[in-house]
C-alpha positions in Angstrom: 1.7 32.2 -4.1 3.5 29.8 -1.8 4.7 25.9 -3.8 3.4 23.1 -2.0 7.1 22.6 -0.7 6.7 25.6 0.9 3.6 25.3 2.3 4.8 21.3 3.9 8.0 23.1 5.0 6.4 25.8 7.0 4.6 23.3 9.3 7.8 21.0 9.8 8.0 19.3 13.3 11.4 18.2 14.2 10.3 16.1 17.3 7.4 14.6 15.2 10.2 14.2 12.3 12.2 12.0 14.8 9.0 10.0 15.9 8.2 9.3 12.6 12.4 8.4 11.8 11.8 5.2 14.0 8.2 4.2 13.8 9.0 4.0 9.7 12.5 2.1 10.2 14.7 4.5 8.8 17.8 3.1 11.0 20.2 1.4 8.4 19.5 -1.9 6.5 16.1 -1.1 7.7 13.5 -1.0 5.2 12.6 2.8 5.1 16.7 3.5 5.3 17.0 7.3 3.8 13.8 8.1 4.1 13.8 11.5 6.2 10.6 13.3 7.7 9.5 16.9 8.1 7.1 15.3 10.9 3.4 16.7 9.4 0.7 14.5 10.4 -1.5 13.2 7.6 -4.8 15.3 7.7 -2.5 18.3 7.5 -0.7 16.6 3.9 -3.8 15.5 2.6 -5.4 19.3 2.9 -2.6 20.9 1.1 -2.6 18.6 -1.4 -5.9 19.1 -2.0 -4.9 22.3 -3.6 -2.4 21.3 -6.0 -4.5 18.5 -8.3 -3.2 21.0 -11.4 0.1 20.1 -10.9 1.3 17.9 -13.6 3.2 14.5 -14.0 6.3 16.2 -14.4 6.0 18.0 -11.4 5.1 15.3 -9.6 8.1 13.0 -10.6 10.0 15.7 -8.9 8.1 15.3 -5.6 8.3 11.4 -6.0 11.9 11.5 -6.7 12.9 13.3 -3.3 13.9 11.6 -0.3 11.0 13.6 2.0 8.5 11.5 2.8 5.8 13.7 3.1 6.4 15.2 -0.4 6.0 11.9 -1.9 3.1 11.0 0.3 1.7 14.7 -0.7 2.4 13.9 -4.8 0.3 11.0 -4.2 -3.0 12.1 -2.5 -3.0 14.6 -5.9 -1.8 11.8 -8.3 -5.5 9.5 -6.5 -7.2 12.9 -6.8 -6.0 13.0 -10.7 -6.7 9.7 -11.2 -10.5 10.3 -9.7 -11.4 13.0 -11.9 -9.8 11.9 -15.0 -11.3 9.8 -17.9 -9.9 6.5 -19.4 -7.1 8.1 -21.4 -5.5 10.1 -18.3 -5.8 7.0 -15.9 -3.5 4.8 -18.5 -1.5 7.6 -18.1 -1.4 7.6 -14.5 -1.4 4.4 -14.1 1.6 4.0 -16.0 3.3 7.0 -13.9 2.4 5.0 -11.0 4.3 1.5 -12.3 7.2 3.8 -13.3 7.5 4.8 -9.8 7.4 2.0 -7.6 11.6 2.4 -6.4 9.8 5.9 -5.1 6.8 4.4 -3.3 9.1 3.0 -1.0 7.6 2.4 2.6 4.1 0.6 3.4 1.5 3.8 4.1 2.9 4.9 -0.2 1.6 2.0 -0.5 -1.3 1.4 1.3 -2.8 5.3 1.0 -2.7 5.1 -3.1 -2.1 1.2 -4.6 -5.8 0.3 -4.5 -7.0 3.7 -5.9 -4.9 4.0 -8.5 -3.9 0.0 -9.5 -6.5 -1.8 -8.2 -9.3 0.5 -9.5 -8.0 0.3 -13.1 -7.4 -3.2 -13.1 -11.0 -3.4 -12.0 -12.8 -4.6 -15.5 -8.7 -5.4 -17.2 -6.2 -8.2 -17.4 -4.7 -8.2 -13.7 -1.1 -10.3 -15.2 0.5 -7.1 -14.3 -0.2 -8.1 -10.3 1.3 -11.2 -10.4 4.5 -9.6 -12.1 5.1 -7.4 -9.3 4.2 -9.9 -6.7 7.1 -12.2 -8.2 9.5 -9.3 -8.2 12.4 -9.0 -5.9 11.6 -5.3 -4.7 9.5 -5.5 -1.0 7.4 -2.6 -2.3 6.3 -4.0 -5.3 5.0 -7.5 -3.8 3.5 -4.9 -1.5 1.5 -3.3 -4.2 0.5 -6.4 -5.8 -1.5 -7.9 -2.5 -2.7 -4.2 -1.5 -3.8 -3.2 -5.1 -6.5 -6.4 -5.0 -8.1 -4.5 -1.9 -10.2 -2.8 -4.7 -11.3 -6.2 -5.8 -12.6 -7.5 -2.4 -14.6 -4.6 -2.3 -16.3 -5.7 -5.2 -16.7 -9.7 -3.8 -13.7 -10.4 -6.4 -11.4 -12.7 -4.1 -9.4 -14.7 -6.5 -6.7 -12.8 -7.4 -6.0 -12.1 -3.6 -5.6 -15.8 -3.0 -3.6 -16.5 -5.5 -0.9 -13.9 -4.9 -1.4 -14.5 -1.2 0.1 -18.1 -2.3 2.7 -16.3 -4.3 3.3 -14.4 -1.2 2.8 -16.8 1.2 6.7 -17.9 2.1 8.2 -14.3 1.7 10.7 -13.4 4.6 9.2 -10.2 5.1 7.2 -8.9 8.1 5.3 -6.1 6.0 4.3 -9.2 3.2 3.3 -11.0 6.0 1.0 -8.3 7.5 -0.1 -7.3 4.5 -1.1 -10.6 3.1 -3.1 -11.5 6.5 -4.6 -7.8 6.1 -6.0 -8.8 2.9 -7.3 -12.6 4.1 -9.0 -10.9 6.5 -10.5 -7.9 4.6 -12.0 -11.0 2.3 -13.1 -13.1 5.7 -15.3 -9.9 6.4 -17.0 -10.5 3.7 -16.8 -14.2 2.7 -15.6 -16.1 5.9 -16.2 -19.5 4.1 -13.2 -18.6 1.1 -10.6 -17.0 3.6 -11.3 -20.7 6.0 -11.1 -22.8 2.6 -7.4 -21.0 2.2 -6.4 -20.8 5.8 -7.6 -24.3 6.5 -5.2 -25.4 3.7 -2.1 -23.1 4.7 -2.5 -22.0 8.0 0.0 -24.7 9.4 2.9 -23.6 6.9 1.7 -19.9 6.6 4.1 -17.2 8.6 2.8 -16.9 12.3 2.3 -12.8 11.8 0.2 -13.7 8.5 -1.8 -15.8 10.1 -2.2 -13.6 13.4 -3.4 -10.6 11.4 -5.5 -12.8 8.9 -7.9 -13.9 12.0 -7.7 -11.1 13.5 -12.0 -10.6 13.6 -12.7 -14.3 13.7 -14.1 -15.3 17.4 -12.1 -16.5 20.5 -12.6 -19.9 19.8 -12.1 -20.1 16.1 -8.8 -17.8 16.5 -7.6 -20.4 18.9 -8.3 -23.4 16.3 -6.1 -22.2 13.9 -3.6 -20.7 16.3 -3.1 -24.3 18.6 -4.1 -26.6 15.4 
């Protein structure tokens, strides 16, 4: 039986590899800097990993703790799957795997594919501190994970804990805070526009141009111009 290295490895792309090299900002003192590709497009990662949910945290770690991308993207569509079909105990424990890893969930789509399903889902009905710890933390992919995590929380008409880190967030220096931050304004503008123009008409003058960009993003021509020219 083939390992799920073998499996990624066998479908390899060098020319989508290098693609994937520059779209992710691999160059260095860029933010995904060592991070190398075997170039397998997503639907393909997603179906092998499908058929690995029995591996276990240990093996896991080992996937997380490479520098291939796509084996820590893989490690993480089983550790959502996991975490899916698991009860309470499990989740605690993957939830603390998850926290334990953040160094390894190093560029945006780690981020983006598992932080709601895995820390915002058990932070759904539990103290939410543990948010605005990583949000004040000095590592770019942890501020990530706090804004991205409270996705899970919008979906449920929860918005506070978005806002509130968005202020945390809201003079960061860094264009995937920014992008994320006016990702998540906007996810809650789709379903409250009232709270995200309470917080925007409060900010938007101070907030990073980018945030606000992608924060009105489905608002209408004129309104999009309001807070653009105001």
């Amino acid at each position: 039986m083939p390992t799920l290295k073998q499996e990624l490895q066998s479908l390899k792309n060098p020319e989508k590899a290098k693609v994937y090299l520059r779209f992710f900002k691999t160059g260095k003192g860029e933010y995904g800097e060592g991070d190398t590709f075997l170039g397998i497009i997503v639907p393909e990662q997603r179906k092998i990993a499908k058929k690995y949910i029995n591996l276990s945290l240990e093996e896991l770690q080992e996937l997380l703790s490479t520098n291939i991308h796509e084996y820590r993207a893989c490690s993480l569509f089983i550790l959502i799957d996991k975490y899916r079909k698991s009860d309470e105990t499990e989740k605690k424990k993957i939830f603390d795997f998850y926290l334990k890893n953040t160094t390894n969930i190093n560029n945006w789509d780690l981020v983006d594919i598992s932080a709601p399903h895995i820390i915002g889902n058990y932070l759904l009905n539990k103290d939410r501190k543990i948010l605005y710890k990583l949000a004040n933390s000095k590592n770019l992919w942890e501020k990530r994970i706090s804004i991205i995590s409270t996705h899970t929380f919008i979906k449920n008409n929860e918005f506070e804990d978005t806002l509130k880190i968005s202020e945390i967030l809201l003079n960061d220096n860094h264009d995937l805070i920014h992008k994320a931050v006016g990702w998540m304004l906007r996810e809650i503008g789709k379903r409250d526009q009232k709270t995200e123009e309470t917080f925007l008409e409060k900010y938007h003058k101070t907030m990073p141009r980018t945030m606000l960009r992608y924060s009105i993003e489905k608002f209408d021509e004129t309104k999009r111009k309001y807070y653009l020219n105001k």
